[in-house]
C-alpha positions as CSV (number, residue, x, y, z in Angstrom):
1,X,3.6,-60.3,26.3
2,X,6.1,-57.5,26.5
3,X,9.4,-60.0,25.2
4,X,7.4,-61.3,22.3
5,X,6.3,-57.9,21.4
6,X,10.1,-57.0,21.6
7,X,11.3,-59.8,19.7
8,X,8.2,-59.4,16.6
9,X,9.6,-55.1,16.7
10,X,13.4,-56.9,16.3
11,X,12.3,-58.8,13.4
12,X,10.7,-56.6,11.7
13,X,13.4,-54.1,12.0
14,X,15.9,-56.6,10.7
15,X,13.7,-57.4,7.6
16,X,13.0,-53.9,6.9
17,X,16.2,-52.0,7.9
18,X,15.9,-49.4,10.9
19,X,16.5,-46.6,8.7
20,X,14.6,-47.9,5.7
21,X,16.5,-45.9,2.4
22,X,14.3,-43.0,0.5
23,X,14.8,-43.7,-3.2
24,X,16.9,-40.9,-4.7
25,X,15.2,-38.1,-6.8
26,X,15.5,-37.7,-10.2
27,X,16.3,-34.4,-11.5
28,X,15.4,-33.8,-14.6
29,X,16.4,-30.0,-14.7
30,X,20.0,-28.6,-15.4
31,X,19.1,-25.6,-13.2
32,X,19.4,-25.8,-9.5
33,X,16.1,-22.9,-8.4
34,X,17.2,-22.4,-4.7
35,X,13.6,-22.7,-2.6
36,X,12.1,-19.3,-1.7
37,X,11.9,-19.6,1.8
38,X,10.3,-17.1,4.5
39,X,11.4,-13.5,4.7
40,X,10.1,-11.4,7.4
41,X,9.9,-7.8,7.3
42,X,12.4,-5.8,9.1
43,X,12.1,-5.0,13.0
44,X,14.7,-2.6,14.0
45,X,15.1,-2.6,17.9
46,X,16.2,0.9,17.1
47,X,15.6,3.8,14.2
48,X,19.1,4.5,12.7
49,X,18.2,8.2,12.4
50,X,17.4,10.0,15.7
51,X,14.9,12.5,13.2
52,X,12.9,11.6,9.9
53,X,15.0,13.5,7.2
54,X,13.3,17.5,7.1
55,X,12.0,18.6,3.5
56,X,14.2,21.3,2.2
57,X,12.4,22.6,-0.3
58,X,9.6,24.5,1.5
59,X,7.4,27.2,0.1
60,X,10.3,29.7,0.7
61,X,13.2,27.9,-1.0
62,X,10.7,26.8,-4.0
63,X,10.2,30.4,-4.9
64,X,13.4,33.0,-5.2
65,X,11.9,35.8,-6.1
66,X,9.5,37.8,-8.5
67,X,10.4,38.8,-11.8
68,X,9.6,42.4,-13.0
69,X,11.2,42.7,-16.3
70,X,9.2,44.5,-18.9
71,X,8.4,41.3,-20.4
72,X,7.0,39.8,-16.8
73,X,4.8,43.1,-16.9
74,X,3.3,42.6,-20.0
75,X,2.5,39.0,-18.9
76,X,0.9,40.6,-15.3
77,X,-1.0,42.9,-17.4
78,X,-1.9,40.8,-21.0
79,X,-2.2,36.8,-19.9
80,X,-3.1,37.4,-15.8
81,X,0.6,35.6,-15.4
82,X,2.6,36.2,-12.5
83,X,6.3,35.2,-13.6
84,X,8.8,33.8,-10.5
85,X,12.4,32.6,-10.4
86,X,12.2,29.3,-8.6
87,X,14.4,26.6,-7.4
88,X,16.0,24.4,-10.1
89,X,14.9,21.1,-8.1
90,X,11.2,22.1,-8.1
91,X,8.6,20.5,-9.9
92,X,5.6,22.5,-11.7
93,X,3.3,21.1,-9.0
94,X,5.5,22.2,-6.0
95,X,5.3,25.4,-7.5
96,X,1.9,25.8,-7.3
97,X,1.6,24.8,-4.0
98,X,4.3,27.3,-3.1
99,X,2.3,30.1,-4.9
100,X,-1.1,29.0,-3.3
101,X,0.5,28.5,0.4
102,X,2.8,32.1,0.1
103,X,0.1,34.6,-1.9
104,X,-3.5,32.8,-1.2
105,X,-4.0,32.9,-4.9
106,X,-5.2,29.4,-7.0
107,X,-3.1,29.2,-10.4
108,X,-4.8,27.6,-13.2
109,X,-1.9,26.5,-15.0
110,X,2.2,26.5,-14.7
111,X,4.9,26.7,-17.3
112,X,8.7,26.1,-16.7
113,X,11.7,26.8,-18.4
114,X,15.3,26.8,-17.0
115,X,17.2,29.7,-18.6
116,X,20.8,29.7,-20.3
117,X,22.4,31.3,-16.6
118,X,21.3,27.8,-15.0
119,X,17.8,29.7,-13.3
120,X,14.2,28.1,-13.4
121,X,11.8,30.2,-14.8
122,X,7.8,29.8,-13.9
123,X,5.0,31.5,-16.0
124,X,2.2,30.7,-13.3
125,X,-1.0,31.5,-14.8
126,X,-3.7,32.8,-12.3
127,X,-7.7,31.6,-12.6
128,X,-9.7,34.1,-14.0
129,X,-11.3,35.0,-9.8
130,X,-8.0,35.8,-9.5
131,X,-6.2,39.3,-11.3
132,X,-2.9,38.9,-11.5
133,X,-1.9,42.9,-11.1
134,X,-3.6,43.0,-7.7
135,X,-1.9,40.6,-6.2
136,X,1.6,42.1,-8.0
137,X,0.5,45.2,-6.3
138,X,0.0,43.1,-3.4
139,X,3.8,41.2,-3.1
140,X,4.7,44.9,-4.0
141,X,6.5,44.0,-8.0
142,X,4.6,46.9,-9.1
């Protein structure tokens, strides 16, 4: 039993070949496209900052300071516009979240301008539930 089984595996393996060849691929492409293979997302074993970076422009380094020119009055007093000097960086929405966290006041619209001297400039218009010379009596610009 077990030798002829041993001598049928022999001859087949000499007819066949033990390692029987694959026939060889033809490319037909010029371009060699590497596989895309797995990539796993990363693990770190450790965070490579012992604190998540802090945001530096709050609501007090957004907004510098009031402006009371003559022209800023008129605004207060004409368009219900409170006019601010603001951080350069800021953005017209971070500006009225910095308005609405500081004063408690909702502003219906914000304009932006950076003057020659390098400032930014914000017209922030209030919503009409809102008057704009009581709460510039209230930050005290009047």
């Amino acid at each position: 039993g077990a030798p002829a089984a041993k001598a049928t595996k022999a001859a087949k393996a000499v007819k066949e070949g033990l390692r029987s060849k694959k026939p060889t691929k033809v490319r037909r492409n010029t371009t060699f496209h590497r596989p895309k293979t797995l990539k796993k997302p990363r693990a770190p074993k450790y965070l490579r900052k012992s604190a998540p970076k802090a945001n530096k422009l709050d609501q007090f380094q957004i907004i510098k300071y009031p402006l009371t020119t003559e022209s800023a009055m008129k605004k207060i007093e004409d368009n219900n516009t409170l006019v601010f000097i603001t951080d350069v960086r800021a953005n017209k929405r971070q500006i009225s979240q910095a308005v609405k966290k500081m004063y408690d006041i909702s502003c219906s619209k914000v304009n932006t301008l950076v003057r020659p001297d390098g400032v930014k400039k914000a017209y922030v218009r209030l919503t009409q539930d809102f008057d704009a010379l009581d709460v510039a009596n209230k930050i005290g610009i009047i």
